[in-house]
C-alpha positions, 0 to 999 in steps of 0.5 A: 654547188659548184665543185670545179677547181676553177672556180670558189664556193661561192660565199653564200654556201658557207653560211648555209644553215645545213651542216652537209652544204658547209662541209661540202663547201669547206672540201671544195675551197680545199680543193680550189686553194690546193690546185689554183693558181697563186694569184686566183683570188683578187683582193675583192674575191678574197675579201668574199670568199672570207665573210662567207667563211666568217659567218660560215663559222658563225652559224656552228652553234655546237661546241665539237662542230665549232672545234673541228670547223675552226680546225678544218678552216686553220688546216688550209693554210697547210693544204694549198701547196704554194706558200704565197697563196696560203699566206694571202689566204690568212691575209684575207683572215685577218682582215676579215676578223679585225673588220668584224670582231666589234659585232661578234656578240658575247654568247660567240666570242669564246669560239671566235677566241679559238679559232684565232688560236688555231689561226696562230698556231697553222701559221707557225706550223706553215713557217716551219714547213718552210723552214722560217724562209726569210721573205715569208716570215717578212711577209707573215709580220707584215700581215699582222702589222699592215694596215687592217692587220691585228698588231697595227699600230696606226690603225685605232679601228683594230678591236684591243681584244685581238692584240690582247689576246694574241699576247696571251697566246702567241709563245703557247702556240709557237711552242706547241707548233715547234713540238708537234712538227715532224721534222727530226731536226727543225731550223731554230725559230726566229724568235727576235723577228716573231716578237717585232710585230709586239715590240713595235706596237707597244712603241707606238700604242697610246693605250697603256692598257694593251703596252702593259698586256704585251709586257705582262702576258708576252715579254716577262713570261719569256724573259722568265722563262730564259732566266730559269735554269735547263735541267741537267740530262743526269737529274731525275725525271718520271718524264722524258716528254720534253727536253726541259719542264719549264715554259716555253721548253720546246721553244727555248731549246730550239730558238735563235734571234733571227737567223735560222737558215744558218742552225744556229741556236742561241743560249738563253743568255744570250736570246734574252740580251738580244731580245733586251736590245731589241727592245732598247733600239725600238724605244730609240726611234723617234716615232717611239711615243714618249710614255712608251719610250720610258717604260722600255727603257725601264723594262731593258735596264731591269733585265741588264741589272739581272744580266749583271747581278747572274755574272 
C-alpha cells in the first residue's frame, strides 16, 4: 500500500475485508490530508477517495469498530491543518452520503445515523478552532445547502431522512462541541447563521412532513429553551457541571445571532426576537412556497404574542 504523502490510499484499501489494511489506510489519509497541499484532491479524486472511505465503513460489522472508525474518519477534519482543505474533505462527505444514503439497507442504518452525527459534531468543533471565521462558516452553509448538499432545497434526489435527522441532532451536537472545547473563553456561536440552512429549507421544501420535523425537532425545542428562565448563581445545585441545567445550557450561555468575532453574546430575549425575525424575513421572500409561507408567518406571530404577553 502506498504510504508516501504525495500520494492517497487508493480506494480499494479502504474497502478491505481486513480490519489492519483499513487501519493502516485511515493513519495514511491522516498523514496525506495533514500534509498536502489544499488543493491536492480534484473533485474527481475526492469523490474517490470517499466512496472507498464509504464502504470503508461499510464493511465494519462490529459495534465498538464501527464506533471508533466513525470517530477516527470525523477527527479528520481536525487533523488537516488547512481549513479549506478540511472543509473540502467534508464537502466530499456530504456528497457521498446524500449520493449513497437510498442503498444503505436497514441492518446498517443506525451506524451510518452516527457517523453523520460525529460528522456534525467535528464540524462545529472545527468552526470553533477557527473561532466562527466568517468565510468559513459561509463556505460550511454552502455545503449543506448547495446542490448534492443534505439541506438542499432544489435538489428532490436528497434522501428526507438526512434533513430529518439532522433536526434531530443538529443543536445536541453544537451544545456538545461548545462544552467539550478547550478554549477558556470561545467566541459566541453564530447561532442566526447555523439555523440559515434550516429556515431556508423549510421556506422551500414541498414536503410538509420534513417543514413540520424541522419546526417540531429543531425550532420549537430551542425556542423553548430560550423561554426558560437561567438559574440564578445563588440557587442550590448538587452540580456545578454547567452553567444552567436546562437544554441547550452551554449553547445558550454562549450564543449570538451572527456576529461572533466581535464577543458579543446575546440574551435569550433578544436570541429568540432575532431568530423570530429571521424567520419572518425568509417566509417574505417571494421564492417562499405558499404553504410554507402561512405556516411561518404563523410560527414568528406566536413567539411575538409570547414576547408581549412576558413584558
Amino acid at each position: 500500500m502506498p504510504s508516501t504523502v504525495d500520494t492517497p490510499p487508493l480506494a480499494k484499501y479502504f474497502a478491505s475485508t481486513e480490519k489492519k489494511t483499513r487501519d493502516k489506510a485511515i493513519k495514511n489519509l491522516a498523514t496525506f490530508l495533514s500534509e498536502a497541499p489544499e488543493n491536492a484532491l480534484s473533485k474527481t479524486e475526492m469523490d474517490k477517495l470517499w466512496k472507498g472511505i464509504f464502504y470503508c465503513f461499510w464493511m465494519s460489522d462490529k459495534p465498538l469498530v464501527q464506533q471508533a472508525l466513525a470517530s477516527e474518519l470525523a477527527e479528520l477534519l481536525l487533523t488537516i491543518t488547512s481549513t479549506t482543505a478540511s472543509l473540502a474533505f467534508l464537502r466530499g462527505f456530504w456528497t457521498t452520503i446524500v449520493r449513497e444514503w437510498n442503498g444503505i439497507d436497514r441492518l446498517r442504518i443506525d451506524k451510518y445515523y452516527m457517523l453523520v452525527r460525529r460528522f456534525v459534531n467535528a464540524s462545529f468543533r472545527l468552526l470553533i478552532r477557527i473561532n466562527w471565521e466568517e468565510e468559513a462558516c459561509k463556505v460550511y452553509t454552502d455545503i449543506l445547502t448547495s446542490d448534492k448538499g443534505p439541506l438542499c432545497s432544489i435538489d428532490t434526489r436528497v434522501p428526507m431522512g438526512l434533513p430529518n435527522h439532522l433536526s434531530d441532532i443538529y443543536l445536541e451536537e453544537l451544545d456538545k462541541a461548545l462544552t467539550s472545547t478547550s478554549e477558556q473563553t470561545p467566541k459566541p456561536a453564530p447561532i442566526g447563521t447555523l439555523l440559515d440552512p434550516f429556515i431556508s429549507l423549510m421556506a422551500q421544501t414541498p414536503n410538509a412532513t420534513m417543514y413540520k420535523r424541522i419546526e417540531s425537532s429543531l425550532l420549537e425545542p430551542l425556542f423553548d429553551a430560550l423561554d426558560s428562565p437561567p438559574r440564578s448563581d445563588d440557587e442550590p445545585s448538587p452540580k456545578r457541571i454547567r452553567r444552567d441545567s436546562g437544554p441547550y445550557s452551554d449553547l445558550i450561555a454562549n450564543a449570538c445571532f451572527d456576529d461572533p468575532q466581535y464577543g458579543n453574546i446575546s440574551d435569550r430575549a433578544e436570541l429568540k426576537k432575532r431568530l423570530l425575525r429571521r424567520v419572518f424575513e425568509v417566509a417574505s421572500r417571494p421564492e417562499t412556497k405558499d404553504a410554507s409561507r402561512r405556516k411561518m408567518y404563523a410560527l414568528w406571530k406566536q413567539g411575538a404574542d409570547e414576547a408581549e404577553e412576558d413584558v
